[in-house]
MARDO-349217 format. One record per atom (N, C-alpha, C, CB): atom name; x negated, y negated, z. Coordinates in nm, 2 decimals. Atoms other than C-alpha are relative to their C-alpha. Glycine has a CB too. Layout:
% MARDO-349217
[pt "CA" [X Y Z]]
...
% end
This chain:
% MARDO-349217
[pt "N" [0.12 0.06 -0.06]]
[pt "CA" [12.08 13.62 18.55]]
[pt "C" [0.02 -0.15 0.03]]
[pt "CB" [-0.12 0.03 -0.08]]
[pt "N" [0.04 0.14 -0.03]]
[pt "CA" [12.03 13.26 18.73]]
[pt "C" [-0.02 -0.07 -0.12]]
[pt "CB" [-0.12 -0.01 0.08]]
[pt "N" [0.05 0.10 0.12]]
[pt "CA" [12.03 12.98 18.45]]
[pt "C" [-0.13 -0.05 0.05]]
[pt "CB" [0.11 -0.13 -0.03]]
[pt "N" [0.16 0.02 -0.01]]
[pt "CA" [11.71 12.89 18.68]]
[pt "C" [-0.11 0.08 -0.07]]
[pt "CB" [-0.02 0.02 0.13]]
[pt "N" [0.12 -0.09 0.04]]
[pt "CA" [11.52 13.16 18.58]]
[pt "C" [0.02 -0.02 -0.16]]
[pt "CB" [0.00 0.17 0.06]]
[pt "N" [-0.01 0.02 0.10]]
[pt "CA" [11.61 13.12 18.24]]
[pt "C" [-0.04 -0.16 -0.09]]
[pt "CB" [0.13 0.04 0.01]]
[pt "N" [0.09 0.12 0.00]]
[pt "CA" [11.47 12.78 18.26]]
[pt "C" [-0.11 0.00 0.02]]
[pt "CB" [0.03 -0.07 0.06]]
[pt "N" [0.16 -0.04 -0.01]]
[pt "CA" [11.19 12.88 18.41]]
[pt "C" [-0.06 0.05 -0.09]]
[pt "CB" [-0.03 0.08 0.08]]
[pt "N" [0.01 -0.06 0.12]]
[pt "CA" [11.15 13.12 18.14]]
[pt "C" [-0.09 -0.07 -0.10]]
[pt "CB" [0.13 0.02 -0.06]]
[pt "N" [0.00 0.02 0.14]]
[pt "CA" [11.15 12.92 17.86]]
[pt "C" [-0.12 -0.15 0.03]]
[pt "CB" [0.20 -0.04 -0.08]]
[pt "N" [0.12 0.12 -0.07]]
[pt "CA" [10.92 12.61 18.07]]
[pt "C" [-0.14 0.07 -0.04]]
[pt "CB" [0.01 -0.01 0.21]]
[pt "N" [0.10 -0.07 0.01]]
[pt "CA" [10.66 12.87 18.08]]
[pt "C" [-0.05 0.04 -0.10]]
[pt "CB" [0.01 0.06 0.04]]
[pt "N" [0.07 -0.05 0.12]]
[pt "CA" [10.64 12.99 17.76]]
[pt "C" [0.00 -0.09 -0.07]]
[pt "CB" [0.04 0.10 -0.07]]
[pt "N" [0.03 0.11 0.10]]
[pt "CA" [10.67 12.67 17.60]]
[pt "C" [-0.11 -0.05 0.02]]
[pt "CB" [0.09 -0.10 -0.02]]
[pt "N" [0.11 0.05 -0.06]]
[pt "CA" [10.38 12.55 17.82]]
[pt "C" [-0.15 0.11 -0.05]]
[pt "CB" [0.05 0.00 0.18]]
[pt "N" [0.12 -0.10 0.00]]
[pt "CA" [10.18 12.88 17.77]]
[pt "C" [-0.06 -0.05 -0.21]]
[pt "CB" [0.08 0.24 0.04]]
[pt "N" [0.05 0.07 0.14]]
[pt "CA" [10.24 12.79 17.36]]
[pt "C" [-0.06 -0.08 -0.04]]
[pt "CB" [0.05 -0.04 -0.06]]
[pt "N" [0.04 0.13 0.06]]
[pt "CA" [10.13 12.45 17.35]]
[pt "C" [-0.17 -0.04 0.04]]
[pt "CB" [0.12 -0.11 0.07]]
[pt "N" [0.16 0.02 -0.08]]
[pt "CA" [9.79 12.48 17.56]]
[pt "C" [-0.08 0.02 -0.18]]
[pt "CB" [-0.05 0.20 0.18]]
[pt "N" [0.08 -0.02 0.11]]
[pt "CA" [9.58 12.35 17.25]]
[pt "C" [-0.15 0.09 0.01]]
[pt "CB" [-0.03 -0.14 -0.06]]
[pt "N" [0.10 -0.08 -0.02]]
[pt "CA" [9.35 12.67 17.28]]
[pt "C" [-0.18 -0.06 -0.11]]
[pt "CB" [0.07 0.17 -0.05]]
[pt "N" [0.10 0.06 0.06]]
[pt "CA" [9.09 12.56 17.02]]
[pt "C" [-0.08 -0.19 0.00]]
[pt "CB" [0.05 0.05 -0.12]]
[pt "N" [0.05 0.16 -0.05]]
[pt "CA" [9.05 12.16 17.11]]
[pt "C" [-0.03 0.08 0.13]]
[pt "CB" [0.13 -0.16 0.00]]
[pt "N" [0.03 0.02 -0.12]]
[pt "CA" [9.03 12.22 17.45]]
[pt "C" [-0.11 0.10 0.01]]
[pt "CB" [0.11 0.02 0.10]]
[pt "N" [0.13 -0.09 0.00]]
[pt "CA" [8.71 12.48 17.39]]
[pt "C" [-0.10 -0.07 -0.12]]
[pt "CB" [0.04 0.18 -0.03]]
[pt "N" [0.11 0.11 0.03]]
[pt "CA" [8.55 12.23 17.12]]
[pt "C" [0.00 -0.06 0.12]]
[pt "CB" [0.04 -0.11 -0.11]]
[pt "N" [0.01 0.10 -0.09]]
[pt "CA" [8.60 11.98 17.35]]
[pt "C" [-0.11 0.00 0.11]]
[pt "CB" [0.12 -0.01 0.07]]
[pt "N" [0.09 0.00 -0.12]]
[pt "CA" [8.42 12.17 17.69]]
[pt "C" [-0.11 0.08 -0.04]]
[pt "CB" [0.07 0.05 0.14]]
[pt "N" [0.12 -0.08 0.07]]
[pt "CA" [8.16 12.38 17.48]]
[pt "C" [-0.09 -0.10 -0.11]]
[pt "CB" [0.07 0.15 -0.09]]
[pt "N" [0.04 0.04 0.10]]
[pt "CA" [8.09 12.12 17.19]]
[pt "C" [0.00 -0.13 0.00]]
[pt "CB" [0.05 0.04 -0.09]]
[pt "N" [-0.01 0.17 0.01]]
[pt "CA" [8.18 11.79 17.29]]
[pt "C" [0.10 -0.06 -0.15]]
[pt "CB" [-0.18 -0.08 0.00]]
[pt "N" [-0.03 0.05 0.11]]
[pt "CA" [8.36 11.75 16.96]]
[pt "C" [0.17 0.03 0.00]]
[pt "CB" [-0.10 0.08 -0.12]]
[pt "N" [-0.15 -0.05 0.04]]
[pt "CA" [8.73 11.75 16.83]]
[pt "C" [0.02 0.05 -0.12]]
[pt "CB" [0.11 -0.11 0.01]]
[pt "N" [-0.03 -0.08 0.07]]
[pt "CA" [8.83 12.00 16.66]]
[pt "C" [0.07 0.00 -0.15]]
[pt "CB" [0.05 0.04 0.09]]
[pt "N" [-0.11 0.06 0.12]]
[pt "CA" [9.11 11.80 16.45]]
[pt "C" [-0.10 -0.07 -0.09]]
[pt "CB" [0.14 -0.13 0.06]]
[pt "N" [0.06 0.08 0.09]]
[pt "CA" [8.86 11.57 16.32]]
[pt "C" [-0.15 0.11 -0.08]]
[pt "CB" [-0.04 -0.16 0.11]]
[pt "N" [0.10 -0.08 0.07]]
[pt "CA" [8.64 11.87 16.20]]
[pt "C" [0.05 0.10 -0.15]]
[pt "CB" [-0.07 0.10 0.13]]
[pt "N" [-0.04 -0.10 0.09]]
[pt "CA" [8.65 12.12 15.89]]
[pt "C" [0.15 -0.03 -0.09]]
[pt "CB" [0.02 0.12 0.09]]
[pt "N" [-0.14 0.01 0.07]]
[pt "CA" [9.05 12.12 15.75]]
[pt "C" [0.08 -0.06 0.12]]
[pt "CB" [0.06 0.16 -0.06]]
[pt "N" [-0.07 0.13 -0.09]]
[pt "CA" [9.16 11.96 16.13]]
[pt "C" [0.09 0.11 0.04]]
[pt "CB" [0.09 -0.16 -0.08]]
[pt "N" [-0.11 -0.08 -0.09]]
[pt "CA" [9.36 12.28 16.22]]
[pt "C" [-0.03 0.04 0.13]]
[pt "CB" [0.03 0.12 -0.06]]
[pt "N" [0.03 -0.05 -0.15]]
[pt "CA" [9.34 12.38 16.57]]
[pt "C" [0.03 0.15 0.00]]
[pt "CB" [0.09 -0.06 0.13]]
[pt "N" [-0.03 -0.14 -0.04]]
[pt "CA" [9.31 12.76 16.50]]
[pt "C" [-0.11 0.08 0.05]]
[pt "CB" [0.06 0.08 -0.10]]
[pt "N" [0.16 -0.07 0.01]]
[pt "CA" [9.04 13.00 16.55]]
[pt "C" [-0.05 0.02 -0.14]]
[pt "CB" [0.01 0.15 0.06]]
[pt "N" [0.05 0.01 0.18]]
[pt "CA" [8.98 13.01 16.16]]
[pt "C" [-0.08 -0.12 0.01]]
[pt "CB" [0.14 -0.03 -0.13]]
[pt "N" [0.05 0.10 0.00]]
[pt "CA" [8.89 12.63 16.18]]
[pt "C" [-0.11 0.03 0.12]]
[pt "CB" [0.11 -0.10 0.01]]
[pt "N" [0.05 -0.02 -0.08]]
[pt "CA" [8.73 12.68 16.49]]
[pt "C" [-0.17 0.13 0.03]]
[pt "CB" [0.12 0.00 0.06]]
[pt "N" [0.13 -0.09 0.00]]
[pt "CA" [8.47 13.01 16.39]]
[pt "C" [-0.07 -0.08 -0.16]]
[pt "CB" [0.05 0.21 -0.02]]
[pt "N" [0.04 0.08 0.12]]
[pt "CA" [8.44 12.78 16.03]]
[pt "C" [-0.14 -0.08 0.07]]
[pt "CB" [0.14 -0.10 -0.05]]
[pt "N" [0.06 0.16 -0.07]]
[pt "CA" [8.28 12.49 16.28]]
[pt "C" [-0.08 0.05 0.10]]
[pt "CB" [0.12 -0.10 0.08]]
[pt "N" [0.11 -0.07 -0.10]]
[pt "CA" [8.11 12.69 16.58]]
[pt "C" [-0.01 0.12 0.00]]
[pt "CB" [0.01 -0.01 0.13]]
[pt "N" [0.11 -0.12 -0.01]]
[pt "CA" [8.05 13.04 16.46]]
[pt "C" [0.12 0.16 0.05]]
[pt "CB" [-0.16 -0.05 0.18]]
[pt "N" [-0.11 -0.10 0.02]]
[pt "CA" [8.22 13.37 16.47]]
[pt "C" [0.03 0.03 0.18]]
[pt "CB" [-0.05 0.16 -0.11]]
[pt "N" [-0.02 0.07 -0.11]]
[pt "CA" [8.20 13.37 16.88]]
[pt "C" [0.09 -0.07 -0.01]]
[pt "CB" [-0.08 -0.05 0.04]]
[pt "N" [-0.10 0.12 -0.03]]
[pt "CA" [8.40 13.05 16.91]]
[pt "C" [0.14 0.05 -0.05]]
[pt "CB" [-0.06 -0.15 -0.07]]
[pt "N" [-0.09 -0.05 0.06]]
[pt "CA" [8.66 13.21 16.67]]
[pt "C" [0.10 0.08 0.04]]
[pt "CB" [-0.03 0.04 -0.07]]
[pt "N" [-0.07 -0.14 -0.09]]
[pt "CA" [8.71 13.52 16.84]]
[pt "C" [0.05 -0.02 0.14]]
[pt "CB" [-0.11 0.12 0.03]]
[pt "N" [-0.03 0.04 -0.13]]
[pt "CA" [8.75 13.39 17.19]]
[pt "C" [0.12 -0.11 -0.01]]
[pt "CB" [-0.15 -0.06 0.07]]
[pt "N" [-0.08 0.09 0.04]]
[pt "CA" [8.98 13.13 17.07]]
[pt "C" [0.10 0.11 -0.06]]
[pt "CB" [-0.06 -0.13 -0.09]]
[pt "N" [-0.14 -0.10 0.01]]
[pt "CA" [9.25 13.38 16.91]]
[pt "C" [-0.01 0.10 0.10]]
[pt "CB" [0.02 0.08 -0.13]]
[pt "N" [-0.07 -0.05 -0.10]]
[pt "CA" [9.20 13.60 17.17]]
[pt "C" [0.03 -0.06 0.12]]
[pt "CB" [-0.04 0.09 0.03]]
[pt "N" [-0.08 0.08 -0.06]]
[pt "CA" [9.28 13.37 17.41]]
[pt "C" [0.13 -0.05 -0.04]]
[pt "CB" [-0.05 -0.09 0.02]]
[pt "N" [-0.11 0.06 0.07]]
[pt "CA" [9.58 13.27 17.18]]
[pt "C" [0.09 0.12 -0.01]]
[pt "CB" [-0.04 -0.07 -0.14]]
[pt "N" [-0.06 -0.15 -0.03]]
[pt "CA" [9.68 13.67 17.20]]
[pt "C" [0.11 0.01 0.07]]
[pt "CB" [-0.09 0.09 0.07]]
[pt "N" [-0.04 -0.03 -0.11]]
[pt "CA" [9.65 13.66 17.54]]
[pt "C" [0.10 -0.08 0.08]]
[pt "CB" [-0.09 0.01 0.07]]
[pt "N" [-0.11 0.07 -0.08]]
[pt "CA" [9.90 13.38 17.61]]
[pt "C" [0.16 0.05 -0.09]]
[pt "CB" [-0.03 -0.19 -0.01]]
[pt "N" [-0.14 -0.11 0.08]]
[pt "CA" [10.14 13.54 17.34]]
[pt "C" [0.08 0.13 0.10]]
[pt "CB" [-0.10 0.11 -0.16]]
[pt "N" [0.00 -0.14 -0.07]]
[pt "CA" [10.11 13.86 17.56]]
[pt "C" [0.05 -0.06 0.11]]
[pt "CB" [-0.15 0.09 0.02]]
[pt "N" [-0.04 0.09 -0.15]]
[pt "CA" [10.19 13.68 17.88]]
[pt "C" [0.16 -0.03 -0.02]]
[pt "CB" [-0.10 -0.19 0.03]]
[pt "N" [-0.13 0.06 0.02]]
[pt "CA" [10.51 13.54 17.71]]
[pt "C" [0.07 0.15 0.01]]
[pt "CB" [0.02 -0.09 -0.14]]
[pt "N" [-0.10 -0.20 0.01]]
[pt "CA" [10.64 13.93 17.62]]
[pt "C" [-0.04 0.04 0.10]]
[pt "CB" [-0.04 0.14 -0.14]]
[pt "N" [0.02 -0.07 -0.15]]
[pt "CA" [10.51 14.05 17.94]]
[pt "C" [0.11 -0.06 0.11]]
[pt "CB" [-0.18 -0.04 0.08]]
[pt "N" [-0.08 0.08 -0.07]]
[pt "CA" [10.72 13.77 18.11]]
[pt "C" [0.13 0.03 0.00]]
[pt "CB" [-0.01 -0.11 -0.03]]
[pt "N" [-0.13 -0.01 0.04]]
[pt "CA" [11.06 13.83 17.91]]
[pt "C" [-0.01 0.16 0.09]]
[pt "CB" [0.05 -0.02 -0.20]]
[pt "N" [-0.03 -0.13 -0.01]]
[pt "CA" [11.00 14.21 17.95]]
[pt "C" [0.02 0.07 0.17]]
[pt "CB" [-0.12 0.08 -0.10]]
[pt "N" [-0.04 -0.07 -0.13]]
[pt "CA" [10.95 14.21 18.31]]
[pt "C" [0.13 -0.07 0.07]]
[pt "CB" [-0.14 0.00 0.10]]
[pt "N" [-0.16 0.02 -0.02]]
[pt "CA" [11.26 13.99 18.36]]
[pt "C" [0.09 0.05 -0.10]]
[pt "CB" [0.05 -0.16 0.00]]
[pt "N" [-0.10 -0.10 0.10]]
[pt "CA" [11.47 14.22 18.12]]
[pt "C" [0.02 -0.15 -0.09]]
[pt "CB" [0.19 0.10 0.09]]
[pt "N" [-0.06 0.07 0.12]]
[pt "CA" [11.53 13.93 17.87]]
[pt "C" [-0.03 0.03 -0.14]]
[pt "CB" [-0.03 -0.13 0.01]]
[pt "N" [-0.03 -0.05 0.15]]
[pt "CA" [11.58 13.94 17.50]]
[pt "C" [-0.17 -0.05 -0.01]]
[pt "CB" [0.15 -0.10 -0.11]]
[pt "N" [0.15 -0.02 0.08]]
[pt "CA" [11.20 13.99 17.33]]
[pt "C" [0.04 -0.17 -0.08]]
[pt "CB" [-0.01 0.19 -0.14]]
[pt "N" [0.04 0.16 0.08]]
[pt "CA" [11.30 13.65 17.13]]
[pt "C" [0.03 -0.08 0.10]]
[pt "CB" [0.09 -0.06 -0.15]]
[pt "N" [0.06 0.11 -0.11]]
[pt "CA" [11.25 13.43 17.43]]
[pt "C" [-0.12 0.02 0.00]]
[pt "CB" [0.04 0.01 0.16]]
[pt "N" [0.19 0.04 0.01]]
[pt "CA" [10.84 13.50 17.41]]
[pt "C" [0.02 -0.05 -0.15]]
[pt "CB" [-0.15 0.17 0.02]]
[pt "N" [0.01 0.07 0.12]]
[pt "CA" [10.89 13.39 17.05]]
[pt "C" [-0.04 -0.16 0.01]]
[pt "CB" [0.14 0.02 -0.06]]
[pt "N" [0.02 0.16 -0.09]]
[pt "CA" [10.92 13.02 17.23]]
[pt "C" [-0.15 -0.03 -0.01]]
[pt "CB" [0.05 0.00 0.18]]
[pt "N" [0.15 0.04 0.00]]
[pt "CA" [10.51 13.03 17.25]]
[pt "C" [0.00 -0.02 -0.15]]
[pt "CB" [-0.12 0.13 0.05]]
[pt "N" [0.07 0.06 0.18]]
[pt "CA" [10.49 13.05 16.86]]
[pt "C" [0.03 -0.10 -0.03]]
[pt "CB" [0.04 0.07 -0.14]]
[pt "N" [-0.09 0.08 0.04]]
[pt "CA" [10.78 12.82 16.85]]
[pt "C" [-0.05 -0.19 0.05]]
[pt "CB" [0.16 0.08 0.06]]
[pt "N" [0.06 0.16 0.00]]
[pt "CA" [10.60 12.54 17.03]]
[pt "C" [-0.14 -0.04 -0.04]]
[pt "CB" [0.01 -0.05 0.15]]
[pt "N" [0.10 0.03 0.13]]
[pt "CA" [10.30 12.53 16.84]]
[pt "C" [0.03 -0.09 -0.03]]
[pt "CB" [-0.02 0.07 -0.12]]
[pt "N" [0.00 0.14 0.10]]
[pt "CA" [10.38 12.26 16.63]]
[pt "C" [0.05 -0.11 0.03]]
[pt "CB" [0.07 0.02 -0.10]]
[pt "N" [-0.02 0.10 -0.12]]
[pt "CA" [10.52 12.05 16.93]]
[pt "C" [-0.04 0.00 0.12]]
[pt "CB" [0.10 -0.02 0.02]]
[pt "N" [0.05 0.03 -0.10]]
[pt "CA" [10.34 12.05 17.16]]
[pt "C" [0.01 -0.13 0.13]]
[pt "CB" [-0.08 0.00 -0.05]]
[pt "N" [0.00 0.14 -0.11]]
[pt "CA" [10.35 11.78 17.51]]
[pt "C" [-0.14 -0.06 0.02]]
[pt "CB" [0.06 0.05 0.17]]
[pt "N" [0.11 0.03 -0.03]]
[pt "CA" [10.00 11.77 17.45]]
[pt "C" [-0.05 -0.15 -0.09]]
[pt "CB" [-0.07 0.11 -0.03]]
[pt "N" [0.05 0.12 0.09]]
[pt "CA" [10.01 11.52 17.19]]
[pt "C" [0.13 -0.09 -0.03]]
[pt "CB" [-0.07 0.06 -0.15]]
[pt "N" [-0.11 0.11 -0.05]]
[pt "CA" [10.21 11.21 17.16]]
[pt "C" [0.10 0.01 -0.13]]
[pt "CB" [-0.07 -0.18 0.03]]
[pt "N" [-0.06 -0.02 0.11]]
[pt "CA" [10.32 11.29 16.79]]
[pt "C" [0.04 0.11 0.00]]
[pt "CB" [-0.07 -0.01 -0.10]]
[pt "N" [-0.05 -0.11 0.01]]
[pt "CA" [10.47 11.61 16.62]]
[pt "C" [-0.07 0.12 0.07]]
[pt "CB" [0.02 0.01 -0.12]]
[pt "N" [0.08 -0.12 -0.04]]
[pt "CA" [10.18 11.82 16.69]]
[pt "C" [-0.13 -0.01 -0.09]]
[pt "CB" [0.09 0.14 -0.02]]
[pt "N" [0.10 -0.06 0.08]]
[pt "CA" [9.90 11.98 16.53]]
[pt "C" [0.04 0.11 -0.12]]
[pt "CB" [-0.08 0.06 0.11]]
[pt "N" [-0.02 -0.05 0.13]]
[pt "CA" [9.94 12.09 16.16]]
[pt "C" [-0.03 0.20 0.03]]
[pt "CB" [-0.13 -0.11 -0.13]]
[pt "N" [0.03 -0.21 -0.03]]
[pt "CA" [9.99 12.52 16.16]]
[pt "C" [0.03 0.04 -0.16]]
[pt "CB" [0.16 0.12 0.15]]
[pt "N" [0.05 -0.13 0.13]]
[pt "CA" [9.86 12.72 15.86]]
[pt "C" [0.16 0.07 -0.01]]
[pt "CB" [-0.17 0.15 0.07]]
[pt "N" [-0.09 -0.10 0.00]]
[pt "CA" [10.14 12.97 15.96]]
[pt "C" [0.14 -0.02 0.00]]
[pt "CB" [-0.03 0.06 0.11]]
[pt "N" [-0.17 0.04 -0.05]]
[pt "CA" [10.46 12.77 16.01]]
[pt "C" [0.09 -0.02 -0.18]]
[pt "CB" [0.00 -0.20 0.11]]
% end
């Protein structure tokens, strides 16, 4: 396969990972940041803690559904299943923020 697309690939799912799902829905629902609330995690845990079991649920499944996007992506270009891994894998670095990232419960 094209080392392009294999670039592309891996652009995409690192981009689909890093979209801070829970700030960016404080942010346009609450006006508030997310980091500076509760324990400061950006998950849906922190996030149904702070606005409610709603806000929680819509926030991991949005966080699902970009998971799902990644393995939909590899699987319909035949690549190896650990290329969508890359979404989990940029969690904790993100381009969204100028430091390491945002602290993960799970890592």
């Amino acid at each position: 396969m094209n080392p392009l697309i294999y670039g592309a690939v891996l652009l995409i799912a690192y981009a689909l990972g890093s979209i801070p799902t829970a700030l960016l829905y404080s942010r346009l629902f609450h006006r508030k940041d997310i980091r500076a609330l509760g324990d400061g995690n950006m998950g849906a845990r922190n996030t149904r803690r702070q606005f409610g079991f709603n806000a929680g649920v819509i926030v991991a499944l949005i966080d699902i559904i970009k998971g799902a996007l990644a393995v939909l992506l590899s699987m319909a270009l035949n690549l190896p299943l650990e290329w969508a891994v890359r979404v989990w894998l940029s969690r904790p670095a993100s381009f969204w923020f100028s430091s390491r990232g945002p602290p993960c419960s799970d890592l």
